[in-house]
C-alpha positions in Angstrom: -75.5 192.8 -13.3 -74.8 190.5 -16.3 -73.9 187.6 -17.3 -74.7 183.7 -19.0 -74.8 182.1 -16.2 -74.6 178.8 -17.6 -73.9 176.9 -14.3 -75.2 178.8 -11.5 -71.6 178.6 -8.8 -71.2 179.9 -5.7 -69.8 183.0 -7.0 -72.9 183.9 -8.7 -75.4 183.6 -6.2 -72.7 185.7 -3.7 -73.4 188.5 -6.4 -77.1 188.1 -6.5 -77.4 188.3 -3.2 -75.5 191.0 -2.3 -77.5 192.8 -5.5 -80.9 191.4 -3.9 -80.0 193.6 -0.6 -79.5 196.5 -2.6 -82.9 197.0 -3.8 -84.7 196.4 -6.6 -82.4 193.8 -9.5 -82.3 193.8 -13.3 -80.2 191.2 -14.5 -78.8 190.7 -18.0 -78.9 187.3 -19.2 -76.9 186.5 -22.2 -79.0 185.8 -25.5 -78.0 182.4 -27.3 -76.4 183.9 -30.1 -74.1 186.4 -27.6 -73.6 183.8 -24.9 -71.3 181.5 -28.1 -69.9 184.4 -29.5 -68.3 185.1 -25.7 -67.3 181.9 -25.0 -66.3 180.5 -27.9 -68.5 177.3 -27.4 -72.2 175.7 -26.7 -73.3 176.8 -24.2 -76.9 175.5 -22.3 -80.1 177.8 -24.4 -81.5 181.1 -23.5 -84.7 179.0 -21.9 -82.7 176.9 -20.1 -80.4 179.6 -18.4 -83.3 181.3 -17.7 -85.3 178.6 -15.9 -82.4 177.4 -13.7 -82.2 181.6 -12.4 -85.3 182.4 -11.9 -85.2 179.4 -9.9 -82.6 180.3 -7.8 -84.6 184.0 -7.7 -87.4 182.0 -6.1 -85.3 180.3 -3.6 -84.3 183.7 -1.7 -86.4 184.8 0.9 -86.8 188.4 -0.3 -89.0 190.1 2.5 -91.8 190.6 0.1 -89.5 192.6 -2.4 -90.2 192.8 -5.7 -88.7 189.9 -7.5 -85.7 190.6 -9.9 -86.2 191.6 -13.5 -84.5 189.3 -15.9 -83.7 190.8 -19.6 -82.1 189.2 -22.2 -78.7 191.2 -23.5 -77.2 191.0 -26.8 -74.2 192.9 -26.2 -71.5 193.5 -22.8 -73.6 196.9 -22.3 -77.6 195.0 -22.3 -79.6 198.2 -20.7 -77.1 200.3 -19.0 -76.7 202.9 -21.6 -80.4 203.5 -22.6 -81.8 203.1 -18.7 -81.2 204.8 -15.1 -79.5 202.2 -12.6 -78.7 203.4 -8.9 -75.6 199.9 -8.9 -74.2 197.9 -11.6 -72.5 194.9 -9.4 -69.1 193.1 -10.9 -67.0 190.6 -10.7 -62.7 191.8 -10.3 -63.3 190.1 -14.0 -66.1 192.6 -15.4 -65.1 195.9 -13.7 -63.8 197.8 -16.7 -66.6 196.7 -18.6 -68.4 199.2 -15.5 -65.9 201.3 -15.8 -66.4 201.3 -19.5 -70.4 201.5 -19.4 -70.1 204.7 -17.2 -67.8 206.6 -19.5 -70.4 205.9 -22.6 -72.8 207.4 -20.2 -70.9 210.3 -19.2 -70.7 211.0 -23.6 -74.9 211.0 -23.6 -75.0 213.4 -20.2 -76.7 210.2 -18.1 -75.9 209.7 -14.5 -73.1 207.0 -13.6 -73.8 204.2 -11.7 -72.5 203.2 -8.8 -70.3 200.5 -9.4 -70.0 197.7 -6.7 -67.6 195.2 -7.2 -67.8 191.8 -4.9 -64.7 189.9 -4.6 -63.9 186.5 -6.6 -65.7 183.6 -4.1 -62.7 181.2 -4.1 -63.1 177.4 -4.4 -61.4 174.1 -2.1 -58.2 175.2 -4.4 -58.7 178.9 -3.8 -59.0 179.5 -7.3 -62.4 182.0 -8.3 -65.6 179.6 -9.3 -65.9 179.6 -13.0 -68.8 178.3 -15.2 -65.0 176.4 -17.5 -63.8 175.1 -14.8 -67.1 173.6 -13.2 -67.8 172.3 -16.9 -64.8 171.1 -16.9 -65.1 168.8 -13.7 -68.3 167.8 -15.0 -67.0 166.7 -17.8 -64.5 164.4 -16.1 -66.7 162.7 -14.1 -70.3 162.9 -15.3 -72.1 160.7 -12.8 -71.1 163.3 -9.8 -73.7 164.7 -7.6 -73.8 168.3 -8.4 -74.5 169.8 -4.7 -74.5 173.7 -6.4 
């Protein structure tokens, strides 16, 4: 799994935990210089994002399991087309890039990875969490308690 998780919502610890009880996780953490290109903004630094998720990492009792690898990616594809990966886990909003990564695979004879895609966790609103829109609460009311 993938991603810049710039604000750590409830839809992506759902997806790290359900990748935590598939075995061992790699998980691709946007570089600085990939992270603006893709959101067309600043977003929080490379250190920064990386702190707050291995934090999070810690936080999970993992039953002694190894803890989760995080590598920093420079494009949508990070490691998936040079390395073997049983799962690749999406979001409804990064399954063709899945779909995408196994049909580059399938052009350099690698196996395809099994693609497990968790459904959108929905807010108060029922509308799919969102690094924007939790910014964008943030942002009109600065001085809230952020209980993520």
């Amino acid at each position: 799994m993938g991603g810049t998780f710039e604000i750590l919502h409830p839809g992506h610890k759902a997806l790290l935990k359900r990748a935590f009880k598939l075995g061992r996780v790699t998980i691709g953490l946007t570089s600085d210089t990939f992270a603006r290109k893709l959101k067309k903004r600043k977003v929080k630094n490379f250190k920064l994002r990386k702190k707050e998720l291995t934090g999070f990492i810690r936080s999970q009792k993992r039953g002694g399991k190894a803890p989760a690898k995080i590598v920093k990616i420079e494009n949508r594809f990070g490691p998936t087309l040079r390395q073997n990966f049983d799962y690749i886990l999406v979001s409804p909003e990064t399954y063709k890039t899945a779909l995408l990564i196994n049909r580059n695979r399938q052009k350099t004879n690698k196996k395809p990875i099994k693609i497990v895609k968790i459904e959108f966790v929905l807010d108060k609103n029922g509308k799919p969490f969102s690094s924007t829109a939790e910014l964008a609460k943030y942002k009109k009311n600065p001085d809230r308690q952020d209980k993520r």
